[in-house]
VMD Tcl script that draws the C-alpha trace (Angstrom):
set ca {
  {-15.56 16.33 -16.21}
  {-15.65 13.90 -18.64}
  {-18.47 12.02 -17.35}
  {-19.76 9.09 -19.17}
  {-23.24 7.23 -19.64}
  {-22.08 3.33 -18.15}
  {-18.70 3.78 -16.33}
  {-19.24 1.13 -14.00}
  {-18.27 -2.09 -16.78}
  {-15.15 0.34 -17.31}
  {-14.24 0.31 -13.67}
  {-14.45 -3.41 -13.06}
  {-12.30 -3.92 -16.31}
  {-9.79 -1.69 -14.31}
  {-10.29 -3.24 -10.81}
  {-9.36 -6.51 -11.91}
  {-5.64 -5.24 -12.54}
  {-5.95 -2.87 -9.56}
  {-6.86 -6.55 -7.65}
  {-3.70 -8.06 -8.59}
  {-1.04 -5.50 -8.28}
  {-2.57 -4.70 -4.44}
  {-2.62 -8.84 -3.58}
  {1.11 -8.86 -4.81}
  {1.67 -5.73 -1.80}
  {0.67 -8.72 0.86}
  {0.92 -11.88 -0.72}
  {4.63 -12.29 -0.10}
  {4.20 -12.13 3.61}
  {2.89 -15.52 4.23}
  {5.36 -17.37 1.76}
  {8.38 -15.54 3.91}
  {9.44 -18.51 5.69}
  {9.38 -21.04 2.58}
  {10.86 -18.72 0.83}
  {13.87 -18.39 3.16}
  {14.02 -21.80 3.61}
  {14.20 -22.07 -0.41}
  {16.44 -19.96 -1.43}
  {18.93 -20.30 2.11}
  {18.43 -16.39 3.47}
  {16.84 -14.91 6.16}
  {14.94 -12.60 7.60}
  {16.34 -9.00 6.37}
  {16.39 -10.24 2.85}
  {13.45 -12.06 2.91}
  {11.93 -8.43 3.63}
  {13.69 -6.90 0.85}
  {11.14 -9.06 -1.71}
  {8.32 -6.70 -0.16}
  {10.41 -3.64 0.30}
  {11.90 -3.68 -3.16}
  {7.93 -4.21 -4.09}
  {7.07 -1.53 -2.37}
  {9.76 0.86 -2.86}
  {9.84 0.15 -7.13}
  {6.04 0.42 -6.66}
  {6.20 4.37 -4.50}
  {8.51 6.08 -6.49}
  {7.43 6.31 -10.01}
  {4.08 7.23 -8.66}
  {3.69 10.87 -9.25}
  {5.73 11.08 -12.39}
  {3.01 8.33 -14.05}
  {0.11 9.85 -12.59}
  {0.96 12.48 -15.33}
  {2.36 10.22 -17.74}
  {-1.58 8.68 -17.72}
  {-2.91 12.62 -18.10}
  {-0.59 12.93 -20.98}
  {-0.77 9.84 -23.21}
  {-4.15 8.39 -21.80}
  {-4.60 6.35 -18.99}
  {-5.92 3.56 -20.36}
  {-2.72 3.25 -22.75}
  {-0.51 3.53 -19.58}
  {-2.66 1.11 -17.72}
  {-2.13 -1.71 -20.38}
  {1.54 -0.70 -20.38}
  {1.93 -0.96 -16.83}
  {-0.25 -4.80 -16.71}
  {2.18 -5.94 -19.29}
  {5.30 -5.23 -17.37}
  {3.84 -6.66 -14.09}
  {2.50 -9.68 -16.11}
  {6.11 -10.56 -17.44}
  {7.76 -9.61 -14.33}
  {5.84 -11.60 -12.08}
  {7.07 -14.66 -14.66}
  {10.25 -13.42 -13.55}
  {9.27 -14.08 -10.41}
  {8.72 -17.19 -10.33}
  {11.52 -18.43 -12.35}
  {14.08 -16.42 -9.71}
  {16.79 -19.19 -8.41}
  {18.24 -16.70 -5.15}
  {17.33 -14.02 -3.14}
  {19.16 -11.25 -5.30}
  {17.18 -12.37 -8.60}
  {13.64 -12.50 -7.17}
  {14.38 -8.83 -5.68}
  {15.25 -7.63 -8.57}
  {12.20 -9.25 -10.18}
  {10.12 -7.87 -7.68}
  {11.41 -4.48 -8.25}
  {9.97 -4.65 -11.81}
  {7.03 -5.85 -10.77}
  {6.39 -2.82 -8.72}
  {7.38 -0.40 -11.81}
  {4.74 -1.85 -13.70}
  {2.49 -1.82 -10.55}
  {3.29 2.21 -10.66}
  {2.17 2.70 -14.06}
  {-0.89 1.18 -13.46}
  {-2.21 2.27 -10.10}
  {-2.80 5.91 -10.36}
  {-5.50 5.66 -13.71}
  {-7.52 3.51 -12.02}
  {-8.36 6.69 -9.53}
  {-8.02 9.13 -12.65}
  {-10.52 7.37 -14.58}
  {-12.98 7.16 -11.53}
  {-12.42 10.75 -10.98}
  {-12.76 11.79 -14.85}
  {-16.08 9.51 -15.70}
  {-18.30 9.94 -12.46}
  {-19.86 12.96 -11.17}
  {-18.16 13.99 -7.67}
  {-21.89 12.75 -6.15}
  {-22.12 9.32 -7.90}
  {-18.25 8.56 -7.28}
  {-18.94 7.47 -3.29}
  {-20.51 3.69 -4.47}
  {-17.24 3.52 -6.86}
  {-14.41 4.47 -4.42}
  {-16.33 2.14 -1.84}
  {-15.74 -0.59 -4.73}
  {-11.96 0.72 -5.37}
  {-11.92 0.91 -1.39}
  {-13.29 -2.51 -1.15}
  {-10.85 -3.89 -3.57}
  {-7.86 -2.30 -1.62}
  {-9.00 -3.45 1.18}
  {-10.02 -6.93 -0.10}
  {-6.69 -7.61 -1.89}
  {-4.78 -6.26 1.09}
  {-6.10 -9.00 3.41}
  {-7.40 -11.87 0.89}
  {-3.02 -11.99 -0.41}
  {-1.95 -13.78 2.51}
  {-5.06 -16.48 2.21}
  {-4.30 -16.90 -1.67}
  {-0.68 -16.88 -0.96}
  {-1.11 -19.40 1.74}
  {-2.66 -21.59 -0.68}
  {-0.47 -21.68 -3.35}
  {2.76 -22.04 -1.24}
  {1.34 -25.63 0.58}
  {-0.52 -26.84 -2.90}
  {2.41 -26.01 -5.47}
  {5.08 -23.97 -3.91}
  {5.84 -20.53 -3.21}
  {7.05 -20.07 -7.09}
  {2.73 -19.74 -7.41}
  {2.35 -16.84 -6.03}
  {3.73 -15.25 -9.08}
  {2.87 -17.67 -11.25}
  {-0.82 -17.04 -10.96}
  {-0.18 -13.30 -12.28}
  {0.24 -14.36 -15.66}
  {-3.60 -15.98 -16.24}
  {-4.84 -13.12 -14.47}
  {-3.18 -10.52 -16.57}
  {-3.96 -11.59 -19.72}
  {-7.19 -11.72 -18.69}
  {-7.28 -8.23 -17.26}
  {-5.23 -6.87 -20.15}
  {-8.44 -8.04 -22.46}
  {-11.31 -6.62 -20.49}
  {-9.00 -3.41 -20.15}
  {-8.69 -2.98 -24.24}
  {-12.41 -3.52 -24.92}
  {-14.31 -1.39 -21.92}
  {-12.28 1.09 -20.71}
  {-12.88 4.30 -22.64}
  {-10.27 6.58 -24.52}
  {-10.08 9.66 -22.11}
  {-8.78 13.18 -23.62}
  {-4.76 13.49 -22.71}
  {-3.64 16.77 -21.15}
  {-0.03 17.87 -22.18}
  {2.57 18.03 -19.85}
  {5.89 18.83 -19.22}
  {7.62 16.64 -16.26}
  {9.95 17.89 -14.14}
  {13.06 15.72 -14.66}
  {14.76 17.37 -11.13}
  {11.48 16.61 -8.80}
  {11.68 12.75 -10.14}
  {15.50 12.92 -9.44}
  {15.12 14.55 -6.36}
  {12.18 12.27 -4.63}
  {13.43 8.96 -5.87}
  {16.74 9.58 -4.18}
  {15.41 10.73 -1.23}
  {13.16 7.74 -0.87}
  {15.67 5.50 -1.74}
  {17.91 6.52 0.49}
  {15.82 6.92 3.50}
  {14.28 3.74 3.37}
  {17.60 2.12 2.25}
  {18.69 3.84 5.74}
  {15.73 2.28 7.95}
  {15.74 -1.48 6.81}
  {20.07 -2.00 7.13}
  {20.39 -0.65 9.69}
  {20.38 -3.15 12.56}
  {22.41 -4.93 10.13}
  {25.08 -2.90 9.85}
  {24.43 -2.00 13.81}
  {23.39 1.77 12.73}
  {26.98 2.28 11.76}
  {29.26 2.29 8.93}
  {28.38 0.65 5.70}
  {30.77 1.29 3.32}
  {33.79 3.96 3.40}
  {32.43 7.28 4.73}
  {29.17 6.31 4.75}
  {26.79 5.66 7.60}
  {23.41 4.36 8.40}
  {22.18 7.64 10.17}
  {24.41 9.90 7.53}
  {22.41 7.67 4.48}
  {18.58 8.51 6.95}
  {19.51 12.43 7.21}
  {20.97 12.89 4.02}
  {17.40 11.07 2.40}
  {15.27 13.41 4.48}
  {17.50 16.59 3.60}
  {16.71 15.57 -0.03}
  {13.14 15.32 0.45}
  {13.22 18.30 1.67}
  {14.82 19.86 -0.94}
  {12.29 18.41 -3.40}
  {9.55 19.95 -1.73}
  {11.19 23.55 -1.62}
  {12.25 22.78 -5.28}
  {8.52 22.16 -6.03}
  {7.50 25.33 -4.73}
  {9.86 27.68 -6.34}
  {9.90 25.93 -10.08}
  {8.61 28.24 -12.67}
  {7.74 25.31 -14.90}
  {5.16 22.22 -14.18}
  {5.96 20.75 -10.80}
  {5.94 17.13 -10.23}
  {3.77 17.70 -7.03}
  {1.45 20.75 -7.53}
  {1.55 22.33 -4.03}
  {-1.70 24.17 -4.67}
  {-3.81 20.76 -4.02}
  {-2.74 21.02 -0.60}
  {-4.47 24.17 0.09}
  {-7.71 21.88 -0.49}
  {-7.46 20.98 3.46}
  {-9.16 17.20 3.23}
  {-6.78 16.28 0.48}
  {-3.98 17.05 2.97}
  {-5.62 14.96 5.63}
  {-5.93 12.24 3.65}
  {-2.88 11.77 2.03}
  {-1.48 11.52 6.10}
  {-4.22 9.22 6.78}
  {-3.93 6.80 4.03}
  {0.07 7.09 4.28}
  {-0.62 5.95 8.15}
  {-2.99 3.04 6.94}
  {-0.34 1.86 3.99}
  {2.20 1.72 7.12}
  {-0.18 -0.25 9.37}
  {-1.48 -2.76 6.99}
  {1.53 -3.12 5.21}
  {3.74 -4.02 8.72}
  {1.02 -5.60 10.68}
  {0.75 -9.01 8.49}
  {4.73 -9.71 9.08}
  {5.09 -10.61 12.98}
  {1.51 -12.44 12.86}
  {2.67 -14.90 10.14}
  {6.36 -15.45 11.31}
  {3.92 -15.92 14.83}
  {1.67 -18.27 13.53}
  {3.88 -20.82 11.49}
  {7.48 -20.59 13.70}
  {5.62 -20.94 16.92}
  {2.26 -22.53 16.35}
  {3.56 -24.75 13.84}
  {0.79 -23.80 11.20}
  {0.92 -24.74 7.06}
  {1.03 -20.96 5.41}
  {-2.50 -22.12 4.55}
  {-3.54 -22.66 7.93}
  {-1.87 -19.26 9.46}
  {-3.63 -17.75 5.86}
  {-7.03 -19.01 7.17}
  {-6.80 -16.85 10.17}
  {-7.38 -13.92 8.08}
  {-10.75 -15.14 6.81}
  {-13.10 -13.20 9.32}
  {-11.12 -9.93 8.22}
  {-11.35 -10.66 4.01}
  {-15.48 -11.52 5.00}
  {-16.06 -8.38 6.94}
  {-13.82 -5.66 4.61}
  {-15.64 -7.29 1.55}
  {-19.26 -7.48 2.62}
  {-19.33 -4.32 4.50}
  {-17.20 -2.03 1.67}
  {-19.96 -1.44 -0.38}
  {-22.65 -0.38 1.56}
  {-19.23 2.11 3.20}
  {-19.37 3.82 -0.28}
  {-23.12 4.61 -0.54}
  {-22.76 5.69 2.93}
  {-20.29 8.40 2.61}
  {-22.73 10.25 0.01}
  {-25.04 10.73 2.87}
  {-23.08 11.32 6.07}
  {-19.64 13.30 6.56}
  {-16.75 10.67 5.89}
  {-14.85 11.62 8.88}
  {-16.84 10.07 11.25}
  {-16.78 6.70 9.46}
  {-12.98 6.91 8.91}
  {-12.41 7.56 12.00}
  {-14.11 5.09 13.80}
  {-12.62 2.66 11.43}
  {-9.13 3.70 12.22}
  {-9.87 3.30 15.93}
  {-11.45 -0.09 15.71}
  {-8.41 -1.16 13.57}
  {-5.69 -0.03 16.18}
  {-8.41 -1.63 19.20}
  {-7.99 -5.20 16.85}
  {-3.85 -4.80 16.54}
  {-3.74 -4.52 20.28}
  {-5.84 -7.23 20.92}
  {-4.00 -9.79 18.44}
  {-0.82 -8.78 20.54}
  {-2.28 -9.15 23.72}
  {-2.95 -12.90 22.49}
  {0.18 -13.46 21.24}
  {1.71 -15.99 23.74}
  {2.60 -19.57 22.96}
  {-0.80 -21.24 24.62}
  {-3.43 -19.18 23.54}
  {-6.44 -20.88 22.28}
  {-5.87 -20.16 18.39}
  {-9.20 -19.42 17.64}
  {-9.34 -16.63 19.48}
  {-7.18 -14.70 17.04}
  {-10.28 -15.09 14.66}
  {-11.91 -11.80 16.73}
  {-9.37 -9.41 16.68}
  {-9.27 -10.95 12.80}
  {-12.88 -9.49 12.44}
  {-12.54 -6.63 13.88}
  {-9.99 -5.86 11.57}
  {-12.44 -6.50 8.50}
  {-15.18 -4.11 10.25}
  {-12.22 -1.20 10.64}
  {-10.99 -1.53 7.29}
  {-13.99 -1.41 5.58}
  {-15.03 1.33 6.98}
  {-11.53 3.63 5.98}
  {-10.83 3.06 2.09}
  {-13.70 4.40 0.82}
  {-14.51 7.67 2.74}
  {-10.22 8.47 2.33}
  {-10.31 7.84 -1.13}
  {-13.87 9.67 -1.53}
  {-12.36 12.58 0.48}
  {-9.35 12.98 -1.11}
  {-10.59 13.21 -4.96}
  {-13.78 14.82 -4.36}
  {-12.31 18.40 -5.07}
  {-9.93 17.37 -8.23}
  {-10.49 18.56 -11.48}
  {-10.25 16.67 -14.69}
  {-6.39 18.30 -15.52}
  {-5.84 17.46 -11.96}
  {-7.12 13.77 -11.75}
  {-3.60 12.24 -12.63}
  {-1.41 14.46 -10.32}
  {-4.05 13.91 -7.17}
  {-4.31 10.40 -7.78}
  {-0.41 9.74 -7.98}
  {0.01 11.93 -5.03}
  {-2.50 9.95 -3.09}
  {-1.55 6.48 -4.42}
  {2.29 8.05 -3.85}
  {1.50 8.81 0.09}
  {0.20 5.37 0.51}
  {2.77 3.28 -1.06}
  {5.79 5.40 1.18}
  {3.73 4.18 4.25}
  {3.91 0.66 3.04}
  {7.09 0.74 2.22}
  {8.26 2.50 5.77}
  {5.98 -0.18 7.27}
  {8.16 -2.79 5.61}
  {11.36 -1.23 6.66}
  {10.23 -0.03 10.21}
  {8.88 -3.51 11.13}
  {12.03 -5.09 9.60}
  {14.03 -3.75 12.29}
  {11.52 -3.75 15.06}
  {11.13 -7.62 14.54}
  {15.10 -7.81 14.48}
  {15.81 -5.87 17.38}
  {12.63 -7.37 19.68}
  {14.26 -10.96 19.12}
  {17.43 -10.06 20.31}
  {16.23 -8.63 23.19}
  {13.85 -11.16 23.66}
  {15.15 -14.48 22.86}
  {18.73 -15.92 24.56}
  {22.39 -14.84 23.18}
  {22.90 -16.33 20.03}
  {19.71 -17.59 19.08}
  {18.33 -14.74 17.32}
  {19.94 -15.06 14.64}
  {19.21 -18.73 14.53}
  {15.64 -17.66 14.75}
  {15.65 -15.37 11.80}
  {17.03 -18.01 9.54}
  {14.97 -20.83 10.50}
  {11.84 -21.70 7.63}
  {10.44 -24.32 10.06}
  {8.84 -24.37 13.57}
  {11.05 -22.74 16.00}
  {12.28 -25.09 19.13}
  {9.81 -25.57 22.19}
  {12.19 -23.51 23.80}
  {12.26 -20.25 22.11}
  {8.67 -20.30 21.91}
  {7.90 -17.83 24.69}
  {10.60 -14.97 24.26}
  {9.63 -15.23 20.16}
  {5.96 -14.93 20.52}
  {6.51 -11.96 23.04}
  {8.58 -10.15 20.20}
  {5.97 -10.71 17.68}
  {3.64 -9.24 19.97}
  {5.53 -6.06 21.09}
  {6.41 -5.63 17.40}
  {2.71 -5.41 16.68}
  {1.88 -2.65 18.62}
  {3.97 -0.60 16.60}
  {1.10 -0.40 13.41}
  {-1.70 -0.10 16.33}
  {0.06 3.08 17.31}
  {0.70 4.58 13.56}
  {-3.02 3.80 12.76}
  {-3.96 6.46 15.46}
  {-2.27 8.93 13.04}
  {-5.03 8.56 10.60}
  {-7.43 8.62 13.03}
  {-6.57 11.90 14.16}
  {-6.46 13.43 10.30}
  {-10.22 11.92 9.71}
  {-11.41 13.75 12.40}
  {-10.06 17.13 11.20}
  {-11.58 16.69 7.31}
  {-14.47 19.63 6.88}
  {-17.79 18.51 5.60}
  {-17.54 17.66 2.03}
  {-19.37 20.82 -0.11}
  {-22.20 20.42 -2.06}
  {-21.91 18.97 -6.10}
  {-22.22 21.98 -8.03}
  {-20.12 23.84 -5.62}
  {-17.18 21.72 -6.72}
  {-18.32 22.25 -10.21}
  {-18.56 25.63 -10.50}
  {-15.02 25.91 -8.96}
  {-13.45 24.74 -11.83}
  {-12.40 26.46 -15.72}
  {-14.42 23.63 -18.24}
  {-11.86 24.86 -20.99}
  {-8.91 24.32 -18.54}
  {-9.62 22.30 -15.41}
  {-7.94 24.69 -13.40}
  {-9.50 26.48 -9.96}
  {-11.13 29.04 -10.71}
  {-10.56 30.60 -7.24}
  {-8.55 30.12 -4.54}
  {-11.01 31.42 -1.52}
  {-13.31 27.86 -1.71}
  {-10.16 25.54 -1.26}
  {-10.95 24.53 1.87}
}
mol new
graphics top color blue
foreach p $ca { graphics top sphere $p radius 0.5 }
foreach p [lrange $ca 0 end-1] q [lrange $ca 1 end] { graphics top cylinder $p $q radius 0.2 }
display resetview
């Protein structure tokens, strides 16, 4: 362990970047409708700004977890802020739908590069005992950016136009890239050699499987091109996945995902548990904002405010969530917060109808700070707590790797739940009407939309019970020098296989 004297002015150097790329997961969502009302599209491609996000964001993810262990994450981290800085320019400047996605794709591959060495360092310059209070502060800032996006982004879309929300990236980075250069310490590098088949085989896996998921209710789960079908595109993404996981278990050289962490049992459960919470948060924000401004007729500022209570609660209560999970076993925190977060989902869609009283959304919106304060830092705590220093960049790309595929199945998944909801719910032809409009919907349509919104947002609610169930499985965390004495100083490598529990 590399563990050094103040590594807490390092850390905020690093969470300022770590801020940015995580408000640009959820900003997005409240400038949807100007943003199809800007550049003439509509719903599906509207998503595709999030999804390519997301997707250019997931897949890199394990290969530049090592590429940090290799040339130094804090040289990877600056890389990584420059390409998001100039891409989110990009952004900005886009003039149609096909530009900004493409934009937002590079966004996300700089997002990639930088993600993973924030965890590294945290895992390579505290002691596993001093590291709950900074994972509650990396928890807090997940959590914080995840929810305080749509309130920024609401914001900049009424005051200057939904062009801001990228805009604003480029002050910020600069500013992040400086702090980063002066406090964040030269680590040692670790040589590797990466497996150019596992990144072949897991990108186009992902790729096609989420490709699958979002068009498919709009090519009616059929044929898209030639021989090729929506459901032959999902299969033939999971049989590829599946062949990178058997490929990564019978390599005789460095595998891109080193199987052996998994025999550590709470890093299992919380790579499930955060992949279930990237899933929930990720698809949860879309049918509340499409709810708020096309039926209640609210400014994206106005629908943004709603998320106040949560941004309040997550941020206040984070921090005193890290200190806590040095004293107590995480599970039970973790999994009362994922309870209390799928108890506040089905609340907001139990109020989804076109007369409730709008403040009572603020509630539900608190509850949702209280339940996601109190999951970020004990899954993030649980997950790393057993790493070694060789193994900080693979664990934390794995991790950061699970969560990102939740968000970006939470994209797709919702993306066709919201689709297929309206045309069930609202009369014959109007859907599509519906999905194109950037204004408030007609009087009319009110009902049957807000009752799709609703039933699409029990879908999160139920995927958030997933994580619930792995936090109640993790073992009690083992005591400090336990975890140190597992592990080769000269190499970083287990020592022994019988304490990976």
């Amino acid at each position: 362990m590399e563990i050094v004297a103040k590594p807490w002015p390092a850390l905020w150097a690093l969470v300022l970047g770590f801020f940015m790329i995580l408000v640009d997961s959820t900003i997005v969502s409240v400038a949807n409708p100007k943003i199809m009302e800007g550049l003439n599209t509509d719903i599906n491609s509207v998503i595709w700004v999030t999804s390519a996000y997301l997707l250019a964001y997931a897949v890199p993810l394990l290969v530049t977890g090592r590429l940090g262990d290799k040339y130094g994450p804090k040289n990877l981290y600056l890389v990584g802020l420059s390409v998001f800085t100039l891409a989110s320019l990009w952004c900005g400047l886009s003039g149609d739908i096909g530009m900004l996605i493409w934009a937002r794709a590079v966004q996300g591959l700089g997002a990639a590069m930088m993600t993973p060495q924030t965890m590294a360092v945290i895992t390579r310059i505290f002691a596993p005992d001093k590291r709950g209070p900074a994972m509650g502060l990396w928890g807090a800032t997940a959590g914080v950016a995840m929810l305080v996006g749509p309130i920024l982004g609401g914001v900049l879309v009424d005051g200057l136009g939904w062009e801001w929300i990228f805009f604003v990236n480029v002050p910020v980075g600069i500013v992040a890239f400086v702090m980063a250069w002066r406090l964040v310490p030269k680590l040692a590098t670790h040589n590797h050699k990466f497996d150019l088949l596992g990144i072949l085989l897991s990108s186009v896996g992902l790729f096609m499987l989420v490709f699958g998921i979002q068009e498919g209710e709009k090519y009616d789960w059929g044929t898209i091109a030639g021989p090729f079908s929506v459901w032959g595109l999902i299969i033939a993404g999971v049989v590829v996945l599946v062949l990178f996981v058997i490929w990564q278990a019978v390599t005789k050289g460095e595998p891109l995902v080193p199987l052996h962490l998994f025999k550590f049992r709470n890093f299992s459960l919380a790579n499930v548990a955060i992949m279930s919470m990237g899933f929930s948060i990720t698809a949860m924000s879309l049918p509340l904002f499409f709810y708020y401004q096309l039926v209640r007729g609210m400014t994206p500022t106005q629908s943004a405010l709603m998320m106040i209570p949560m941004a309040l609660f997550s941020g206040i209560l984070a921090p005193f969530v890290g200190k806590l999970v040095d004293i107590v076993n995480p599970r039970y925190v973790a999994f009362t917060g994922f309870i209390l977060m799928s108890v506040s989902l089905l609340w907001t869609a139990a109020l989804m109808s076109a007369d409730t009283p709008i403040w009572l959304f603020l509630l539900p919106s608190g509850l949702l700070g209280i339940a996601s304060s109190g999951i970020w830092a004990p899954l993030s705590t649980t997950a790393t707590r057993n790493l070694g220093p060789r193994e900080a960049g693979a664990g934390a790309g794995i991790y950061n790797t699970t969560r990102q595929i939740g968000a970006v199945l939470g994209s797709a998944a919702i993306a066709v739940l919201i689709t297929a909801r309206l045309s069930a719910e609202l009369p014959a032809g109007s859907a599509e009407g519906a999905q194109g409009m950037g204004g408030q919907l007609p009087e009319a349509l009110h009902a049957g939309f807000s009752t799709a919104m609703a039933q699409s947002t029990i879908l999160p609610a139920a995927v958030v019970l997933l994580g619930a169930a792995m936090a109640i499985l993790f073992a009690k965390p083992r005591p400090v020098d336990a975890i140190y004495a597992e592990f080769d100083p000269s190499a970083g490598k287990p020592a022994s296989a019988s304490q990976q529990h």
